[in-house]
C-alpha positions as CSV (number, residue, x, y, z in Angstrom):
1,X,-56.5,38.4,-0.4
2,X,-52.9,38.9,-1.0
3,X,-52.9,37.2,-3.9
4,X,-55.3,39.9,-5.7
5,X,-53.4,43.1,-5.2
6,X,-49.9,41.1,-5.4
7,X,-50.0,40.4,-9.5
8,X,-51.3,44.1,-10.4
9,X,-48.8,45.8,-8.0
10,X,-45.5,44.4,-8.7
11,X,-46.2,44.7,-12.3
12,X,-46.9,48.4,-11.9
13,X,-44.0,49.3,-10.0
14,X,-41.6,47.6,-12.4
15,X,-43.5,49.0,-15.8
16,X,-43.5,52.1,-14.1
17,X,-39.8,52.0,-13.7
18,X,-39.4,50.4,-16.6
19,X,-41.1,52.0,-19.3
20,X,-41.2,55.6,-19.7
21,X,-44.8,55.5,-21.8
22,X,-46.7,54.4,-18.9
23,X,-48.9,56.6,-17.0
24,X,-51.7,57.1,-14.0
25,X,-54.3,56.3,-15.7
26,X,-52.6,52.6,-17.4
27,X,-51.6,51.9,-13.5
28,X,-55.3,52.7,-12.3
29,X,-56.9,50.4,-14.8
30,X,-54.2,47.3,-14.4
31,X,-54.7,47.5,-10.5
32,X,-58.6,47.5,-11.0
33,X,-58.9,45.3,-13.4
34,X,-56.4,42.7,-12.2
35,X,-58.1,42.6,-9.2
36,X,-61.5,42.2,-10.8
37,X,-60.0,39.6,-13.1
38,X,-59.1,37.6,-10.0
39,X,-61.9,37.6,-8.7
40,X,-63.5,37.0,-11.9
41,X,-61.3,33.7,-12.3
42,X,-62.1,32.5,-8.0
43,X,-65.8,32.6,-8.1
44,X,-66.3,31.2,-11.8
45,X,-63.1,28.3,-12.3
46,X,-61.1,26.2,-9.7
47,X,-58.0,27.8,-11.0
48,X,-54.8,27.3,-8.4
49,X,-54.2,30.5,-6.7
50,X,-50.2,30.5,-8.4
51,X,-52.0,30.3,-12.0
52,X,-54.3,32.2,-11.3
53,X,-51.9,35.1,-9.9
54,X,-49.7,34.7,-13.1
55,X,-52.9,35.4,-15.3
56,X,-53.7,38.4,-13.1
57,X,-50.6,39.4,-14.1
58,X,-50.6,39.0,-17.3
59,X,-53.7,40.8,-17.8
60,X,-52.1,43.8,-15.9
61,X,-49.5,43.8,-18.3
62,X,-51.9,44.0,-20.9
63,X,-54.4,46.6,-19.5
64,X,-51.7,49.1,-18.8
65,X,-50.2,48.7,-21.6
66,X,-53.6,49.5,-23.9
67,X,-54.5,51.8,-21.9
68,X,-51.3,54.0,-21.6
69,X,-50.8,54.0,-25.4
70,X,-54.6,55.1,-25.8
71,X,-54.4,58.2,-23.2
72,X,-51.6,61.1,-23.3
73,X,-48.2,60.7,-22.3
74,X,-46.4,61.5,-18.8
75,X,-44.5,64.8,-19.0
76,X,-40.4,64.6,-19.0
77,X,-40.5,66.6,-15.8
78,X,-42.4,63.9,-14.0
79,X,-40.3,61.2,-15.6
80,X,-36.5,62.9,-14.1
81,X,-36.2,61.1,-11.1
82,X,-39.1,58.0,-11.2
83,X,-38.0,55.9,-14.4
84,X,-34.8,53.9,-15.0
85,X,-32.5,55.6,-17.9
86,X,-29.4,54.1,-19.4
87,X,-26.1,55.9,-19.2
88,X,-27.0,58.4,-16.2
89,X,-25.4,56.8,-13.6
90,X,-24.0,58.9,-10.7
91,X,-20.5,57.8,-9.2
92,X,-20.6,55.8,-6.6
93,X,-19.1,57.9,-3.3
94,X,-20.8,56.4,-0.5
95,X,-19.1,54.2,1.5
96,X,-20.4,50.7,1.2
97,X,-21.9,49.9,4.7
98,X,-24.0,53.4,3.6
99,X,-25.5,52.1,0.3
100,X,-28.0,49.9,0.0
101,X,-26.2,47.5,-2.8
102,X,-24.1,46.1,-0.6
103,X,-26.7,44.8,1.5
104,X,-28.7,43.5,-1.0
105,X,-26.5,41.0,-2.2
106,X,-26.1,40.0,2.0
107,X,-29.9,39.7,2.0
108,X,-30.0,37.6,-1.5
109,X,-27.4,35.6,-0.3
110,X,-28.9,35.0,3.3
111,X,-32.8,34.1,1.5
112,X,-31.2,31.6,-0.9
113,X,-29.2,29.8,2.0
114,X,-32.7,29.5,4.5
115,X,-34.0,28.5,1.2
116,X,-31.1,25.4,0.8
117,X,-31.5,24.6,4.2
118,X,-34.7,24.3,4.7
119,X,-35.7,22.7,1.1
């Protein structure tokens, strides 16, 4: 099951943070039609469920792409605080045990050690 929704969803959250020209109705039809794609590809082909994920994903890509560039853009006041923009970064005045950075790297560093134990 997890391997349906997981293709379609991560490639709408980073599109959507991503790219400014994406919109509702692009994310609706990559989550629905990834998902039907997938299911598509388990009932008709013995595709591996890691293949079969990466062309869920692909197709994703593809359906919110179309589909965003056919219907109307977002508007800018939606887009403020949702969407990644270069050069409007806020100084940093948290300290860092309050900032979730610093604790990113610890939990990167902590997955890739289990991972070179345990390999």
């Amino acid at each position: 099951m997890y391997g349906f929704f997981a293709a379609p969803v991560v490639v709408i959250f980073f599109l959507g943070i991503g790219w400014r020209r994406g919109n509702k109705w692009g994310a609706l039809a990559a989550l629905l039609g990834s998902i039907a794609f997938g299911v598509v590809l388990q009932l008709e082909t013995s595709i591996r469920l890691h293949h079969r994920i990466g062309f869920s994903a692909l197709f994703a890509v593809i359906a919110l792409v179309v589909v965003s560039l056919l219907t109307s853009r977002p508007p800018e006041e939606s887009l403020k605080d949702t969407t990644y923009r270069r050069g409007e970064r806020t100084p940093f005045v948290k300290p860092f045990w309050k900032d979730y950075r610093p604790w990113v790297v610890v939990l990167v560093i902590i997955i890739l050690s289990t991972w070179w134990t345990f390999r």
